[in-house]
N, C-alpha and C positions, 0 to 999 in steps of 0.2 A: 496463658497468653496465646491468642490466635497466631499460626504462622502465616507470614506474608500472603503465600501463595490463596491460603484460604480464604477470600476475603474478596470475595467478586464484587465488591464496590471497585479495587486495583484496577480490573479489565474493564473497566465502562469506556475508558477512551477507545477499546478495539471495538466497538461498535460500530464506529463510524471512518472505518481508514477503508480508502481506496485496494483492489487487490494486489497492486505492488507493495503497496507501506504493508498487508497482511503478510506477502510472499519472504519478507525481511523480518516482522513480529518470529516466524517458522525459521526461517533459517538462523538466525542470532541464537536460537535455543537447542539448535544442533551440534551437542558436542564436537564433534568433527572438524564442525567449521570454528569454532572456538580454538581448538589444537592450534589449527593452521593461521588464525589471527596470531595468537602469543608467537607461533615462531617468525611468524614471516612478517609481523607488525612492524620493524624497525629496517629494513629494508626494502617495504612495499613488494613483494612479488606477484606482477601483473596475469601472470604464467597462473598463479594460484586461484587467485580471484576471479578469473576467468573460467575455472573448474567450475563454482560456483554461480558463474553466470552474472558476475561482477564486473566492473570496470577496475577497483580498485577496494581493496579492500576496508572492513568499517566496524569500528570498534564494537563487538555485540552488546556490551555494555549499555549500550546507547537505544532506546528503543524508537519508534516511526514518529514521536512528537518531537522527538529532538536531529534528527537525521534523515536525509532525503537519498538513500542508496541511488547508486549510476549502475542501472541494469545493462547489461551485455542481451540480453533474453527479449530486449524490449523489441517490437517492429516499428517501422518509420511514423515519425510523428506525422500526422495528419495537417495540421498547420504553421506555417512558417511567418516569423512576420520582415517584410520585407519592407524595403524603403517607398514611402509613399510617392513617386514620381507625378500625378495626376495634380498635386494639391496645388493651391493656387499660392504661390510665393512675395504677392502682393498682400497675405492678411497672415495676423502672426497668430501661430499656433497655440490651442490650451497646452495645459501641463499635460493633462488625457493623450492628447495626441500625439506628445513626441517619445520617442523610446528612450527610456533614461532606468538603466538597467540599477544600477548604482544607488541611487538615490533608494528601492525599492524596500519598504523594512521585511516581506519576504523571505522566509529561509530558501536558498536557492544553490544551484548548482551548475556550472558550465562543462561542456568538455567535447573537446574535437569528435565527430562523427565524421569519418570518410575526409570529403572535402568541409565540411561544415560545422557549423557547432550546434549542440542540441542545448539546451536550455529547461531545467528543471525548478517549477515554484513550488514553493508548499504552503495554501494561506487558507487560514482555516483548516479545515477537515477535507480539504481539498487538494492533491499534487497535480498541478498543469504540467503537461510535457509539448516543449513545442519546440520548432526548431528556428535558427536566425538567419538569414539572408546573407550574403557573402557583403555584400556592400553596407548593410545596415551599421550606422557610426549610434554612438551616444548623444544624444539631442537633437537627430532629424527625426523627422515626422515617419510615421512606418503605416503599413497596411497589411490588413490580415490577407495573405495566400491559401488556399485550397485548390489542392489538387483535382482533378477530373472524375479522376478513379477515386472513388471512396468519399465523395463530395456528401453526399445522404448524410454518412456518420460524422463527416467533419463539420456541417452543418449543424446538428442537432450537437458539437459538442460546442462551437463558438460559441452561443450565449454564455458558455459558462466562462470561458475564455476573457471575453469581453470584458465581462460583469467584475472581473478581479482583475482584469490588468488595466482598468477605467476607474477601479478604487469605487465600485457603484455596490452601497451595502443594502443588499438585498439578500434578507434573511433566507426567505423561500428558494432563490441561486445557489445561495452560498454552501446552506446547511441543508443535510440531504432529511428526507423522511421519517418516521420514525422507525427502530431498525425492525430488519425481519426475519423469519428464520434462520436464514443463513447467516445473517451476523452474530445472532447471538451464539449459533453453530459457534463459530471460529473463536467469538469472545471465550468460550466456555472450552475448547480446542487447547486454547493458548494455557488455561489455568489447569488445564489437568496436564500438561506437560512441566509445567511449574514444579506441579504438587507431584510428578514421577521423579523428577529430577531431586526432591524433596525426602525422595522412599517414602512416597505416599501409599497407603493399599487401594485398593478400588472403591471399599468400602467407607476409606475416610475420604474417597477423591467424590465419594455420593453424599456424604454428609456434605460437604463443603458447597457443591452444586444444588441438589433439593433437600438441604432439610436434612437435621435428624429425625425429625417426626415419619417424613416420608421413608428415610431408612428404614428406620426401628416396625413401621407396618409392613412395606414390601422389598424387603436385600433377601429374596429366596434365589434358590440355582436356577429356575427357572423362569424368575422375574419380569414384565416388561423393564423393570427401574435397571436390574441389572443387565442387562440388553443393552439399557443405551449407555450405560456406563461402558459397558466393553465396546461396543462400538465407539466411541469417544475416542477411548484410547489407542482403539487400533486405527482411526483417521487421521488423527492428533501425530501417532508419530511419522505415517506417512507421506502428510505435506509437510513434516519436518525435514522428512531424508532426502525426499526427491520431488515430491508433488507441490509443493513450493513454485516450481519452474511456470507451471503450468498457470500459476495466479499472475506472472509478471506480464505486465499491457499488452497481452497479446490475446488481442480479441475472441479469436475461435476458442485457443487454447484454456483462455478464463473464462469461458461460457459453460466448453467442455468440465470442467473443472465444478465450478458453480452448480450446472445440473446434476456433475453425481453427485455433490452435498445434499442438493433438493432433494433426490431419490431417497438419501440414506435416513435423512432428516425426517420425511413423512413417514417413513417404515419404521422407524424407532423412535419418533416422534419427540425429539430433541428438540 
């Protein structure tokens, strides 16, 4: 019988998660953070979850298809949506245009920022982060805000924005490209922490990844194949422990983050 772990059809959905849903796939699989759920589950300890870089804490159980974590780690959303004041109150609004949070079949999350509330969707392979306007009610008309500073990237992220909270199904939007090295990087990340946590060897963590064939010709000490297996593993557990932080929406930080995978990925050609 194959064990779970082995069976990298399981990781295809991490193909396609955003670097936060990735940052949470990493930390859910840190024992540590495990401990500190089972003790502090039934009390909620905000103190705790905040070590973590959490709002509140989340059952690891639960992996990035089913759960939309409230990062503490994250920087300020780029887009707000505030109440439309400009609109002409002589013609009545579509369903598109008015803000109706509730209604939304969206996995979603709210939670006080500062003075404000930030506002988390999850639709599709997609988590929107955006924040609400102090006056915006349930069933008035709203309009996108961007701010001055950072308008370029809040720009270039509205379409996407748009396109999902207008209910407009466009495939090419929605669904992102097909993956690339770095995804499958982290896909393959995720399963050899499985297969450790498993008392996996390295060598069945190679089978399970390329092939017995490709074992059984090159698992020498000196191997490119086992190269990138230890490399895996020595990546694998470090955006477990801590480098996790560095995937959560924080632009420089997950760029940072992203290029040393690129680097390590083409030298060891994962």
């Amino acid at each position: 019988m194959v064990e779970s772990w082995a069976c990298s059809a399981a990781y295809v959905y991490a193909l396609h998660l955003d670097p936060s849903a990735r940052a949470w796939e990493y930390l859910r699989r840190n024992p540590r953070y495990v401990r500190d759920w089972m003790r502090c589950r039934r009390h909620g300890s905000h103190g705790i979850a905040a070590q973590w870089g959490l709002a509140t804490l989340v059952d690891p159980r639960l992996d990035a298809r089913q759960v939309v974590p409230v990062w503490t780690l994250e920087t300020r959303c780029l887009i707000t949506l505030v109440t439309d004041e400009s609109a002409n109150a002589d013609s009545a609004p579509t369903t598109a245009e008015v803000f109706s949070l509730w209604s939304r079949s969206d996995r979603r999350a709210v939670f006080q920022e500062g003075v404000g509330l930030r506002l988390i969707l999850h639709h599709a392979v997609r988590t929107l982060r955006l924040r609400l306007g102090p006056h915006l009610s349930e069933g008035e008309r709203f309009a996108y805000q961007i701010p001055a500073a950072g308008a370029e990237r809040a720009a270039a992220a509205l379409s996407d924005v748009h396109a999902v909270w207008q209910g407009v199904r466009d495939d090419a939007a929605v669904y992102p490209d097909r993956p690339g090295r770095v995804d499958v990087f982290h896909a393959r990340a995720l399963q050899v922490l499985d297969g450790l946590a498993a008392g996996a060897t390295q060598r069945k963590l190679a089978i399970a990844l390329f092939g017995r064939a490709s074992v059984a010709q090159g698992w020498l000490s000196d191997s490119p194949l086992r190269a990138q297996v230890r490399y895996l593993v020595r990546r694998a557990i470090a955006l477990r422990d801590r480098e996790y932080r560095a995937l959560v929406g924080n632009p420089s930080g997950g760029a940072r983050a992203e290029s040393k995978l690129e680097t390590g990925v083409a030298t060891h050609g994962v």
